[in-house]
PDB file with one MODEL, atoms N, CA, C and O in Angstrom:
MODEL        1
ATOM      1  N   UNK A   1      89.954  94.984  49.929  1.00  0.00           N
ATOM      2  CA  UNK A   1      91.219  94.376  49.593  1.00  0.00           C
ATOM      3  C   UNK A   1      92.001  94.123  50.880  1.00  0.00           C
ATOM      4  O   UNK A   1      91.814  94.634  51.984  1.00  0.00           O
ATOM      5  N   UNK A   2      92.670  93.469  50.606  1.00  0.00           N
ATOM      6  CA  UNK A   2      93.483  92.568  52.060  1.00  0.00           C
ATOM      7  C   UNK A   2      94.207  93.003  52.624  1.00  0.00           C
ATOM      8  O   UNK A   2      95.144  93.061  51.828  1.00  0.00           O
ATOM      9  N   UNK A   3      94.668  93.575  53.880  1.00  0.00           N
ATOM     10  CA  UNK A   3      96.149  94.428  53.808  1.00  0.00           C
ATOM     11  C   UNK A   3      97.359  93.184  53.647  1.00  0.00           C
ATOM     12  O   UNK A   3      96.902  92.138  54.110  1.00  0.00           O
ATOM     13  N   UNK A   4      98.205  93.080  53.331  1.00  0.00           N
ATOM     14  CA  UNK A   4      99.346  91.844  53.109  1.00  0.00           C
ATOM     15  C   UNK A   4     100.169  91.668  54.548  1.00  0.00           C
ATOM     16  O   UNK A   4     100.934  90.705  54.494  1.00  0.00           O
ATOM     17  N   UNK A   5     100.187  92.272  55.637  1.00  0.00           N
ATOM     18  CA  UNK A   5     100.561  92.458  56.733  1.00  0.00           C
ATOM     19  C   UNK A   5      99.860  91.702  57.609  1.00  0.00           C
ATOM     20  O   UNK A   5     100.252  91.189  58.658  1.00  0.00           O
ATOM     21  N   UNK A   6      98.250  91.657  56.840  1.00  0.00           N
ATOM     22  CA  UNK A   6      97.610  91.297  58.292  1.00  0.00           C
ATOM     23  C   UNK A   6      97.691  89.812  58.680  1.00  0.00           C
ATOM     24  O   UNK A   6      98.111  88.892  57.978  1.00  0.00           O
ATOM     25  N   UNK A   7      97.163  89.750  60.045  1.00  0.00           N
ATOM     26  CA  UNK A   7      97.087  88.318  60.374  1.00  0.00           C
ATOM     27  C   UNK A   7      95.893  87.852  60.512  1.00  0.00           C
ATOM     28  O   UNK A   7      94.916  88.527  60.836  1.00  0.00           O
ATOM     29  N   UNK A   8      95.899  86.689  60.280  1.00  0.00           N
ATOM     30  CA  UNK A   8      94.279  86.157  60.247  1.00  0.00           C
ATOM     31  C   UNK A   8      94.717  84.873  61.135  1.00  0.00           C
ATOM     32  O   UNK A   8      95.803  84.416  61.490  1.00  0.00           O
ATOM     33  N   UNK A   9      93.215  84.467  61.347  1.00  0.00           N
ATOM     34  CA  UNK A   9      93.248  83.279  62.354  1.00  0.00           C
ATOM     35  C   UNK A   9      91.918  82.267  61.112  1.00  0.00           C
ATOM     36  O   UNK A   9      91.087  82.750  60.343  1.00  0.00           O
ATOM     37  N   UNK A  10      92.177  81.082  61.347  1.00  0.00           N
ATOM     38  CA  UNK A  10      91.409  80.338  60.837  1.00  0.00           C
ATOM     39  C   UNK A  10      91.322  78.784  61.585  1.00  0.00           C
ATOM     40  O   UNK A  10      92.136  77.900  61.855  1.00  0.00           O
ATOM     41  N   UNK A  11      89.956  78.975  61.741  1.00  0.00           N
ATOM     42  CA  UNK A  11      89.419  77.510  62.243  1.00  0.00           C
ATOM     43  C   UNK A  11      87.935  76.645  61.639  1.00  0.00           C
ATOM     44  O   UNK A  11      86.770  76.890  61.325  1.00  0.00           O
ATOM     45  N   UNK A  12      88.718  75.707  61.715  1.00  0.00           N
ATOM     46  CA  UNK A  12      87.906  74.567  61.072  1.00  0.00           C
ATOM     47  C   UNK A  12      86.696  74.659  62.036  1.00  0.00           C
ATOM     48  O   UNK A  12      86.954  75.001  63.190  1.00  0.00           O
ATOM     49  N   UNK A  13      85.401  74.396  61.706  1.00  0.00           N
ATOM     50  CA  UNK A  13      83.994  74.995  62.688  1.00  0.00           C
ATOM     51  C   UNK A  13      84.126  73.384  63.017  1.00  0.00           C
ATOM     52  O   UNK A  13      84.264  73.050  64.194  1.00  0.00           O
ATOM     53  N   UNK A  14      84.081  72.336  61.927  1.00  0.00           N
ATOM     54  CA  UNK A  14      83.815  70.941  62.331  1.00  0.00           C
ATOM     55  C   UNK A  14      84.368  70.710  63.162  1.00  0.00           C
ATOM     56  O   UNK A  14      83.535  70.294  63.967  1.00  0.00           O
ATOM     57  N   UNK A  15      85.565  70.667  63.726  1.00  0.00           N
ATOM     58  CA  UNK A  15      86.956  70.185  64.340  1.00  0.00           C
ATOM     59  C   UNK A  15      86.230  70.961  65.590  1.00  0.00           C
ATOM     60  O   UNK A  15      86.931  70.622  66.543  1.00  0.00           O
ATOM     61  N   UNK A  16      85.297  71.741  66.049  1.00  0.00           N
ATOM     62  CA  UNK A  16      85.651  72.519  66.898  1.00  0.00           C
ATOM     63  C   UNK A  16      85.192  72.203  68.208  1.00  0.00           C
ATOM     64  O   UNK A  16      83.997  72.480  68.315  1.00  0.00           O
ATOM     65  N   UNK A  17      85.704  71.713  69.279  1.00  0.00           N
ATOM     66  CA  UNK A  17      84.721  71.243  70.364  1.00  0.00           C
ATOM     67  C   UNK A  17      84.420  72.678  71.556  1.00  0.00           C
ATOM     68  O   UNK A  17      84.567  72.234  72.695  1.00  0.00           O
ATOM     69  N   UNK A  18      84.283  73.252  71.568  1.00  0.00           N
ATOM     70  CA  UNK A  18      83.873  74.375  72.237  1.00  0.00           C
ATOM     71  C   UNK A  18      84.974  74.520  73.688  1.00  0.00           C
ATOM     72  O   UNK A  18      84.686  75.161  74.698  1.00  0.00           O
ATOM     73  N   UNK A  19      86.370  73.689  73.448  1.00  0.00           N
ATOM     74  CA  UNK A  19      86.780  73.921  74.242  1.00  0.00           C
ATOM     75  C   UNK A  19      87.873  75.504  74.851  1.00  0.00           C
ATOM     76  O   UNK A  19      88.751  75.509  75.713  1.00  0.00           O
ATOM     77  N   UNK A  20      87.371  76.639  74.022  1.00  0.00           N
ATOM     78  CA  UNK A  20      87.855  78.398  73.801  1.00  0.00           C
ATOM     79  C   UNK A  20      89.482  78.491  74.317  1.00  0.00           C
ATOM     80  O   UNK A  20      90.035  79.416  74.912  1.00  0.00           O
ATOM     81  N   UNK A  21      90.184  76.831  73.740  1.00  0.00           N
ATOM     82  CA  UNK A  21      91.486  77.093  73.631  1.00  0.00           C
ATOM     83  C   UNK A  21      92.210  78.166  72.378  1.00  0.00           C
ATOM     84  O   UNK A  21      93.347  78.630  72.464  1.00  0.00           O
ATOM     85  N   UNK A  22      91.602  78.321  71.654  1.00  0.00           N
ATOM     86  CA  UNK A  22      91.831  79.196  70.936  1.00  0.00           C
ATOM     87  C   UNK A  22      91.825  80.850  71.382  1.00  0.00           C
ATOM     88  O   UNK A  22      92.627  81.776  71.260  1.00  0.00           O
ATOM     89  N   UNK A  23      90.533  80.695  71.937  1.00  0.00           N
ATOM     90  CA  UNK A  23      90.597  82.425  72.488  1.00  0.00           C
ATOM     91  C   UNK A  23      91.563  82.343  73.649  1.00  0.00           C
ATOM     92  O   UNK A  23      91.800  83.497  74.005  1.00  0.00           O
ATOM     93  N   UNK A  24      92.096  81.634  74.251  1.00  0.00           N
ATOM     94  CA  UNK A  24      93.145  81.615  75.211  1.00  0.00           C
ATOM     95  C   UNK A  24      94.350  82.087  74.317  1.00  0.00           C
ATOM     96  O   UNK A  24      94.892  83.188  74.414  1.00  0.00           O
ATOM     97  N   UNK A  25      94.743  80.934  73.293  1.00  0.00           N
ATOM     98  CA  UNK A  25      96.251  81.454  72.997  1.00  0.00           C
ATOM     99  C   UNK A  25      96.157  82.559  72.347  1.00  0.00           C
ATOM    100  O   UNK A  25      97.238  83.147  72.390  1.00  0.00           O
ATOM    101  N   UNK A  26      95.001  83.387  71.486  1.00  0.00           N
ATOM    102  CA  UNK A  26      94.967  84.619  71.454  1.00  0.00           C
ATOM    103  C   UNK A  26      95.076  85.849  71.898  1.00  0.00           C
ATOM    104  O   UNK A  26      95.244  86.985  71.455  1.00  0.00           O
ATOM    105  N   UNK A  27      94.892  85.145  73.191  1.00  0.00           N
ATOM    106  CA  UNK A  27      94.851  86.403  74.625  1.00  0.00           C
ATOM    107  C   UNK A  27      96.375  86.000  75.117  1.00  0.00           C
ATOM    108  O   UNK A  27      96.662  86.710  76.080  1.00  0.00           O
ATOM    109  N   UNK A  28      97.026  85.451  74.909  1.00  0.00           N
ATOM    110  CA  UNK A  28      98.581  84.901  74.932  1.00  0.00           C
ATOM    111  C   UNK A  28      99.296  85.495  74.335  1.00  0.00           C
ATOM    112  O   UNK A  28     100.475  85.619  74.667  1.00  0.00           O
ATOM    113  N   UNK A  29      98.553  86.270  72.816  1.00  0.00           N
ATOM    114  CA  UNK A  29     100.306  86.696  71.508  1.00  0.00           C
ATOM    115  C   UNK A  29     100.399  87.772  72.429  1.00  0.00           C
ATOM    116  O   UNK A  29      99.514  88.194  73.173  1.00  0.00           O
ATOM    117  N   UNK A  30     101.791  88.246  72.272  1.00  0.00           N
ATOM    118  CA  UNK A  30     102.342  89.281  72.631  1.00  0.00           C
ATOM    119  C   UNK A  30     101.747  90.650  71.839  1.00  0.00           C
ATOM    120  O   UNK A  30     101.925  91.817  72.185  1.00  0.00           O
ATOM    121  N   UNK A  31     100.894  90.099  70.533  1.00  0.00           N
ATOM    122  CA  UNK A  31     100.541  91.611  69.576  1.00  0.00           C
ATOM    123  C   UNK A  31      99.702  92.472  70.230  1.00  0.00           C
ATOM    124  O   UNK A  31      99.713  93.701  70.174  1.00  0.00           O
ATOM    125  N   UNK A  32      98.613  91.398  71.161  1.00  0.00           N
ATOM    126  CA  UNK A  32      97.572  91.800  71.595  1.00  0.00           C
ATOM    127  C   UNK A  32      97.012  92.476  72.744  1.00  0.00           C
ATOM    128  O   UNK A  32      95.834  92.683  73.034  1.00  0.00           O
ATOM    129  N   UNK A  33      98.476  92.891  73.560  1.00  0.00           N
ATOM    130  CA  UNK A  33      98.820  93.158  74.643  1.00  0.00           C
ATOM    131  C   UNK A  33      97.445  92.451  75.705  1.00  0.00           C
ATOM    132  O   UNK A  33      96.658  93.140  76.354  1.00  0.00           O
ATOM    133  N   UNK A  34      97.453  91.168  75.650  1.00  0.00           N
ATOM    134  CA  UNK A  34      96.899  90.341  76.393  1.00  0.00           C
ATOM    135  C   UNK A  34      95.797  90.771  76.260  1.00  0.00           C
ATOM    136  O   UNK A  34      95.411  91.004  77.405  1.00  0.00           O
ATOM    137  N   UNK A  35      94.407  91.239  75.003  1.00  0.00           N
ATOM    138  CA  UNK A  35      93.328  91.099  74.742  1.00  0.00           C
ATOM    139  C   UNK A  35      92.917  89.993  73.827  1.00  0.00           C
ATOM    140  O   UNK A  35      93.525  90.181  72.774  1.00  0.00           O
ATOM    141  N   UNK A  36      92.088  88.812  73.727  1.00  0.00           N
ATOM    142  CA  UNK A  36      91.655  88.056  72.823  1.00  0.00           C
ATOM    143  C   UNK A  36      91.250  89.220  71.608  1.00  0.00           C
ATOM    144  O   UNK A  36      90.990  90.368  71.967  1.00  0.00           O
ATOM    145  N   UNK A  37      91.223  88.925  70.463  1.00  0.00           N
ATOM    146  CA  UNK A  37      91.079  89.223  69.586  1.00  0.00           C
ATOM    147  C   UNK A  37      90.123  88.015  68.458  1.00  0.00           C
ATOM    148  O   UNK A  37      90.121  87.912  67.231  1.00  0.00           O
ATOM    149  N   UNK A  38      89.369  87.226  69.560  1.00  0.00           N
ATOM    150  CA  UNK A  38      88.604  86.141  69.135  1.00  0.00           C
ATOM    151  C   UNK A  38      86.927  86.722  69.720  1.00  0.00           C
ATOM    152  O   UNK A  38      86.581  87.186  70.807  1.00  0.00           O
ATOM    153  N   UNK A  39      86.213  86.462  68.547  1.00  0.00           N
ATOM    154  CA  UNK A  39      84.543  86.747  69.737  1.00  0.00           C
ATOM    155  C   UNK A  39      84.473  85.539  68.824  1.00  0.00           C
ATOM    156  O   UNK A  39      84.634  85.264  67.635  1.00  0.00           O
ATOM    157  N   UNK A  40      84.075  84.815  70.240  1.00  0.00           N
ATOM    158  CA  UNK A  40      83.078  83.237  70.045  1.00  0.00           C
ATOM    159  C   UNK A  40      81.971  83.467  70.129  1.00  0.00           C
ATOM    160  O   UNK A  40      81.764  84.310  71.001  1.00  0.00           O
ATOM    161  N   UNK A  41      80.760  82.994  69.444  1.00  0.00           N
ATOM    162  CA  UNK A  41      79.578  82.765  69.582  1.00  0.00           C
ATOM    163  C   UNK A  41      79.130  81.730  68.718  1.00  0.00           C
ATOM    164  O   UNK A  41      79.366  81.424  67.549  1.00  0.00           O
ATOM    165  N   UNK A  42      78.315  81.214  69.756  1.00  0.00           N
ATOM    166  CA  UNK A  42      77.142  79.579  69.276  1.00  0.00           C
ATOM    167  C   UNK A  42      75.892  79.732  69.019  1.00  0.00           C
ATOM    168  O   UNK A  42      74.977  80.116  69.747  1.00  0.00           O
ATOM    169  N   UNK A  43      75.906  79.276  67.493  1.00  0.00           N
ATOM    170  CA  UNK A  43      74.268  79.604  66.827  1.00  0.00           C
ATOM    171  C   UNK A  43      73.484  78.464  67.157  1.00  0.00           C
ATOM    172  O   UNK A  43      74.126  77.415  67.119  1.00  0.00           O
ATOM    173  N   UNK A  44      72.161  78.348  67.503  1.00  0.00           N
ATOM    174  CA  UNK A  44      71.721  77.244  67.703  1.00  0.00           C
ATOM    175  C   UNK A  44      71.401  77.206  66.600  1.00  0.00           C
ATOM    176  O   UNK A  44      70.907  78.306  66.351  1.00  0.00           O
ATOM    177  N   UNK A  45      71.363  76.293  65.331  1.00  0.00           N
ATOM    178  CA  UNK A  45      70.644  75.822  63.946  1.00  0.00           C
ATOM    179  C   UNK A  45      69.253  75.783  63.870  1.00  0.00           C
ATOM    180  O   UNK A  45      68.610  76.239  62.924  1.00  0.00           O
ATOM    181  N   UNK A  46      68.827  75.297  64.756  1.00  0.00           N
ATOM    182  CA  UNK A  46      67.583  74.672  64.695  1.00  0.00           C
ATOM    183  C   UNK A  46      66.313  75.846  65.077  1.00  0.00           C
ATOM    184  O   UNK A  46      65.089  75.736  65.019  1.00  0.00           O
ATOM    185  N   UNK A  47      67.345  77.185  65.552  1.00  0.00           N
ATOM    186  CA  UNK A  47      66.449  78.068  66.020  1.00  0.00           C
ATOM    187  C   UNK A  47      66.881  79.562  65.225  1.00  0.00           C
ATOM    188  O   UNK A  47      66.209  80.539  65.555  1.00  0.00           O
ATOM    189  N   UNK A  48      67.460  79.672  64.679  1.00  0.00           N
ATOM    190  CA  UNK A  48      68.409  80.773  63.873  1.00  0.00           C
ATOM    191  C   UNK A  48      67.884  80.765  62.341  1.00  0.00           C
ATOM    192  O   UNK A  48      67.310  79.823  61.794  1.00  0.00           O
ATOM    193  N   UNK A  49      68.200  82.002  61.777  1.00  0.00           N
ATOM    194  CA  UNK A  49      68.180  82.202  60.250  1.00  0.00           C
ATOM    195  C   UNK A  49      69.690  81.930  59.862  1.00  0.00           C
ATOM    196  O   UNK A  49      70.569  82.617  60.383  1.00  0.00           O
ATOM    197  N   UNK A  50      70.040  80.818  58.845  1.00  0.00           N
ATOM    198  CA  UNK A  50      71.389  80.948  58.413  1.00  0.00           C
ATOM    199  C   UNK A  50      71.520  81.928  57.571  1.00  0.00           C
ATOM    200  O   UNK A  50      70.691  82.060  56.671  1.00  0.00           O
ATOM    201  N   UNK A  51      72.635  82.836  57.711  1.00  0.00           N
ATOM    202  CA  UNK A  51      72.660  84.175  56.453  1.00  0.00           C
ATOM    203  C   UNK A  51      73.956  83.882  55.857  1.00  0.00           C
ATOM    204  O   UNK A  51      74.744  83.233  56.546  1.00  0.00           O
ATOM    205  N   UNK A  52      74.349  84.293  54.560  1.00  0.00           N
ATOM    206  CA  UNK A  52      75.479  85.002  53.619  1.00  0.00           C
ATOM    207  C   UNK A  52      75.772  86.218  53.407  1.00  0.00           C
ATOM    208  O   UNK A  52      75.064  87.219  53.519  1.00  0.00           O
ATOM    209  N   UNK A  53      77.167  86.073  52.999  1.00  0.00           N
ATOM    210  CA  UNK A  53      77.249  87.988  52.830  1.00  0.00           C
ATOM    211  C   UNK A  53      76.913  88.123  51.564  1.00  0.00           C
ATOM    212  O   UNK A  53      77.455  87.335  50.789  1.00  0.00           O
ATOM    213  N   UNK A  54      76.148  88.923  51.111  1.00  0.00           N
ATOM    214  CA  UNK A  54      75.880  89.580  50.158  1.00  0.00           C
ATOM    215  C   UNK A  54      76.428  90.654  49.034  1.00  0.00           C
ATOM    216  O   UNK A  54      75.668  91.077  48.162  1.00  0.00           O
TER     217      UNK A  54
ENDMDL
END
């Protein structure tokens, strides 16, 4: 269950050009005392198992 406090981040994967402006302004909020709170990682498709949560 969700805590109602928390904050979430959400990004569109399509929209996304790999330019890790995002993990920048993350490492920017003041909450985070200047740690990203983003882990990027790039699946290659063509070489990966796609999974679901279960």
């Amino acid at each position: 269950m969700p805590v109602p406090d928390a904050l979430e981040f959400f990004l569109d994967p399509g929209r996304c050009i790999g330019c890790q402006a995002c993990i920048q302004a993350c490492t920017e909020c003041d909450t985070h005392k200047g740690q990203s709170m983003i882990q990027l990682d790039y699946v290659d498709r063509a070489h990966s198992t796609q999974t679901v949560p279960v």
